[in-house]
Structures are given as structure tokens and as C-alpha cells.
N, C-alpha and C positions, 0 to 999 in steps of 0.2 A: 660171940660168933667168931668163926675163923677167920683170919684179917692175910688174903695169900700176897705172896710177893708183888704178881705182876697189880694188884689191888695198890699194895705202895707206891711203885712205881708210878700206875696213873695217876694217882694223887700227887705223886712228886712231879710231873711233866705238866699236870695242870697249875701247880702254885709255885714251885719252884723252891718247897720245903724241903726240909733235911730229912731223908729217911724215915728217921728215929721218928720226926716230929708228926711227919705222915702215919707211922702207923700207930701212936697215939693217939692220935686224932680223929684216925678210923675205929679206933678201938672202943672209945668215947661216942661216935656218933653212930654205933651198929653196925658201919657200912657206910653210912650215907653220905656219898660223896659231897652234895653243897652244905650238907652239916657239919664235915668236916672243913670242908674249905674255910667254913665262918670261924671253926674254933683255931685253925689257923692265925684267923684275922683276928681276933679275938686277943690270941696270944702277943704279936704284935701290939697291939695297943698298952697291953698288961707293960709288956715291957718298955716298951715308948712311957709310960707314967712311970715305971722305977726307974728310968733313967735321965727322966727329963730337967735334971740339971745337972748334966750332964754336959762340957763343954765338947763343940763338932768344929777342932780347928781342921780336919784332914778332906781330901772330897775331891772333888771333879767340878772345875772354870771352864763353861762352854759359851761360845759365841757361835751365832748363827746369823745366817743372809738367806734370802729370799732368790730367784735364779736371777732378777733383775738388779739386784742390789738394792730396792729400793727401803727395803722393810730387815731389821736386824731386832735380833734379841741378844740378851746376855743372863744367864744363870747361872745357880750352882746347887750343887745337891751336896750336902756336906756329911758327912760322919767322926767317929772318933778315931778311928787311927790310920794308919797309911796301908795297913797289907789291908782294911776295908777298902778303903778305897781304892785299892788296884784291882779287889776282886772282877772278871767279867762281867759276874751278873751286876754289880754294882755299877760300872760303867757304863754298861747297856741302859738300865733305867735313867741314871743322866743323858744319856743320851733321848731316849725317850721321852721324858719331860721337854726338853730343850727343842725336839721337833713338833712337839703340841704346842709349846708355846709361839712356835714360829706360823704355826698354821691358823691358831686362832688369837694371836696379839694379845691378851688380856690385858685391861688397867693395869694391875698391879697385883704384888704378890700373892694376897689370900683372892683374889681372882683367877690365879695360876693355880691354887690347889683345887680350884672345883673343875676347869676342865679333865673330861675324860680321856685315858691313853687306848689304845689299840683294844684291851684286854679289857675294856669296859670301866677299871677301877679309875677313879678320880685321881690325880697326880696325889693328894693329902693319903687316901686310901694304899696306897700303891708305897709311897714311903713309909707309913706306918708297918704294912705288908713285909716291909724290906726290911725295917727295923725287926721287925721280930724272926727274920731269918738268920741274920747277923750277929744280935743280939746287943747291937751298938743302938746307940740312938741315931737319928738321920734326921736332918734338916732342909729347909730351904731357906739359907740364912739372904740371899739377894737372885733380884729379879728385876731385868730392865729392859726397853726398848726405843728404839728409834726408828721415825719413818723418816725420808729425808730423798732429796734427786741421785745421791748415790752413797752408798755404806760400805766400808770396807771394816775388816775384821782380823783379828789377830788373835793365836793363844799360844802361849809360853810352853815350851817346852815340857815341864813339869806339870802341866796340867790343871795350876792352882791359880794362874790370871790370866785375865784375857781383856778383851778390849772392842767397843763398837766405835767406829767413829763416823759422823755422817758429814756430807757436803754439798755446797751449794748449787753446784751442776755433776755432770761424771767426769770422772778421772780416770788415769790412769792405774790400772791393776797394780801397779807394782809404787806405785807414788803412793795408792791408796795404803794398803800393804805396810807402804813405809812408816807413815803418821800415826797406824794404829801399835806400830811395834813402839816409837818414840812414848808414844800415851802408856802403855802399858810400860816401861823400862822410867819412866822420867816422872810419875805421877802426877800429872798438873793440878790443879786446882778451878783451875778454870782455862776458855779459850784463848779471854785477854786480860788486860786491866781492867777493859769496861766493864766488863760481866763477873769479878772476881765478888763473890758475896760481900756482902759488908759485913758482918761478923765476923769474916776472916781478915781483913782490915783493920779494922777495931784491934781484935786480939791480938796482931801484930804490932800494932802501935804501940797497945800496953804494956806489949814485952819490950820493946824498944826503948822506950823510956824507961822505964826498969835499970836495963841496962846502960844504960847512959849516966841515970842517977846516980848509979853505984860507981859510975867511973869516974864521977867528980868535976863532970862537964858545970859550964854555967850554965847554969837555966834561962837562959835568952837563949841558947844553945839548942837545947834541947830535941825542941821541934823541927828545928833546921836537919839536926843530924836524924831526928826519926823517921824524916820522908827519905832523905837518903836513903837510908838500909830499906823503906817501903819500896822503891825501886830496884833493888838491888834485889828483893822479894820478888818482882811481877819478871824479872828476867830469868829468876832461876824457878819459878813455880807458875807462871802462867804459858800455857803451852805456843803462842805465835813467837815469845819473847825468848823462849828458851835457847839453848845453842844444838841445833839439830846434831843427834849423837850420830848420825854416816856420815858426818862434815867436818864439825870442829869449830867452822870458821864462820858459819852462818845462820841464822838463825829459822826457826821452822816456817815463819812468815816467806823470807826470805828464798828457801826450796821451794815455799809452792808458787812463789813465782816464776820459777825458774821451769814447772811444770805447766802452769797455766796463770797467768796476772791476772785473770779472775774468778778460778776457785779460791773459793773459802770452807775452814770446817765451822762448822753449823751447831755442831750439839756432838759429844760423847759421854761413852761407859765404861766404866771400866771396877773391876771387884779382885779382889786377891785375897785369899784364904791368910795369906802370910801378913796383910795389912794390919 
């Protein structure tokens, strides 16, 4: 049958396919718009399996807040290279995912691909969709949230980290602001000593000693000098103990005193493509 223009067209404003791939696809389904849609989708998937090892270091780092601050997510929609990930339409659907996830919270990430976005398709649906427009692969390599008394948020210039940070009561917009740009710039590992994993202890020890042995310390020695350098650890990678980078001289604990003596932050996120 004859497949006329403004036919591709509709099919290109309903899917957001390329032309060519519209009137294939009508060509293939007689006309039929939702048959063509699926071989659309169809195609997407085709391509999402030849590609799928495929590595997606490139993408779009969004953090999001709720109006009250209370409720923040952190995502990312990833692809394989940078002129993808600057496309509009590419930017759009992160963005779109990152608002579903803020309105319905999910668990956790394959949680995140079964809600639905605006367009009916399932967030998993919709990047498969994307991948076959593209003809990259597309991901959702991280997905996080926090509820907490108040959330501030941060994302990098470039687009590729970002940052949730929540606290103990509310803060100041621009205090809050500050904490999630140090988190994002300074990567902690944790809020303090107390809460710093213990596998990241452990493996720091073991490299500590390592080095130690190789420098020909006594071994009475040893342990003495490894909790050293362990401190010298919780100061430059645990985020209260750090030296807050707007300052120099003081350390993050130490700002948000100077904001409020009894805020504390509580729980953060933070993800970077470049990590």
C-alpha cells in the first residue's frame, strides 16, 4: 500500500522515530499504526541484544527534591557517547524517568524500570524505545533515594554527578547547597568514622601494612603507624572530618556549626559517570 508523508510523520510525532525507520515500519505493518509502533519497539530491543555489551560511560546525572525538601532521588540514564547524550530527546527522557521516580519513590532500581512515564511506556520500555532510536545502547546503571527532615541537592556542571544529601532538621538553602556540592567535589565515603564500612577499614589497614612492611619499619611498629595513616584516612575521606573546600581552614563538621550546632547530615548519594 501506499505509505504518504504526512502517514510518516504521524508515526514520527507518536514514537519519536527517525523517518526512514517510520516508514519501514509502516511499510511492514500495511498502515497500521500500533503495528507499526511495536515493530518500532521491537527494533529497539533487536538492537539493545546486539549491543548489550556494550559499555554506557556517557549520560545524564540527575538529582531531584520534592517542593518540601523532604523526599530526593538521584539517577542516571546512561549511553555510549557524548553527542548521545547531549541529544534533546535523550535529555528529555532522563529527565522523565528522574520525575517518575520522584513521584512514585520506588525500592530500588529494577523497581524504577516497571513504573510507567507520561506516554504509558514503562521507564525499562521507553529506554529500550530510546536505544533503538539512537542505536546506542542505554542504561540505568544507578538509582537512589532519600527521605529525611530536609534534602538538598546538587549537579555538576557537566551533567555526569550529582548529589543528594539529607539532614537532621532544615537548613539553610544555600548551607544545604553547600554540603551537597563538597559531597559531590570531595567523594566521601562515608558521614563519619563511626559509620565508615568496615571493609573499607579492613582494606585500608591491609594496604597500610603493606606499605609499611616494604619500608622496613619494626614490626612492633607497625600497627602503631597503620592506625596513624587510618586517621589521616577518616580526615581526608569521611565527609564531617574533611576540610570544607569554601574554607580551607575548617572542617565540614565545623561549617555546619557555624550554620546551625544542631544540624547534622543523616544519609547521602551521590553517582558519577566518570567514577
Amino acid at each position: 500500500m501506499e505509505i504518504k508523508a504526512a502517514d510518516v510523520a504521524k508515526l514520527r510525532q507518536m514514537t519519536g522515530a527517525g523517518m526512514m525507520d517510520c516508514k519501514k515500519a509502516l511499510v511492514e505493518a500495511n498502515g497500521d499504526y500500533e503495528r507499526a509502533k511495536e515493530i518500532i519497539r521491537e527494533k529497539g530491543k533487536l538492537v539493545a541484544a546486539k549491543r548489550s555489551d556494550r559499555e554506557t560511560t556517557e549520560g545524564a546525572v540527575i538529582a531531584l527534591t520534592n517542593g518540601d525538601h523532604t523526599q530526593g532521588i538521584l539517577v542516571c540514564l546512561s549511553c555510549e557517547t557524548d553527542f548521545v547524550a547531549k541529544n534533546a530527546e535523550f535529555q528529555q527522557l532522563a529527565k522523565q524517568i528522574a520525575d517518575a521516580a520522584l513521584k512514585q519513590m520506588p525500592a530500588d532500581p529494577e523497581a524504577l524500570k516497571t513504573v510507567k512515564l507520561d506516554n504509558n511506556l514503562t521507564v525499562a520500555e521507553a529506554v529500550t524505545e530510546q536505544t533503538g532510536k539512537s542505536g546506542e545502547k542505554h542504561d540505568i546503571p544507578y538509582y537512589g533515594k532519600i527521605e529525611a527532615p530536609y534534602i538538598a541537592q546538587y549537579i555538576h556542571i557537566n551533567g555526569k554527578v550529582a548529589t543528594i544529601v539529607g539532614f537532621n532538621k532544615p537548613i539553610d538553602e544555600h548551607a544545604g547547597r553547600e554540603i551537597a556540592m563538597q559531597i559531590t567535589a570531595m567523594n566521601p565515603v562515608s558521614i563519619s568514622k563511626d559509620d565508615c564500612p568496615q571493609e573499607v577499614i579492613d582494606k585500608e589497614l591491609e594496604i597500610y601494612r603493606e606499605q609499611i612492611a616494604l619500608e622496613g619499619k619494626p614490626a612492633n611498629m607497625v600497627e602503631q603507624i597503620a592506625k596513624g595513616k587510618l586517621n589521616k584516612f577518616f580526615k581526608e575521606s569521611t565527609l564531617e572530618e574533611q576540610t570544607f573546600v569554601k574554607d580551607g581552614k575548617i572542617s565540614v563538621a565545623a561549617y555546619l556549626k557555624t550554620v546551625d550546632p544542631e544540624v547534622k547530615v543523616v544519609a547521602f548519594k551521590r553517582f558519577s559517570l566518570n567514577d
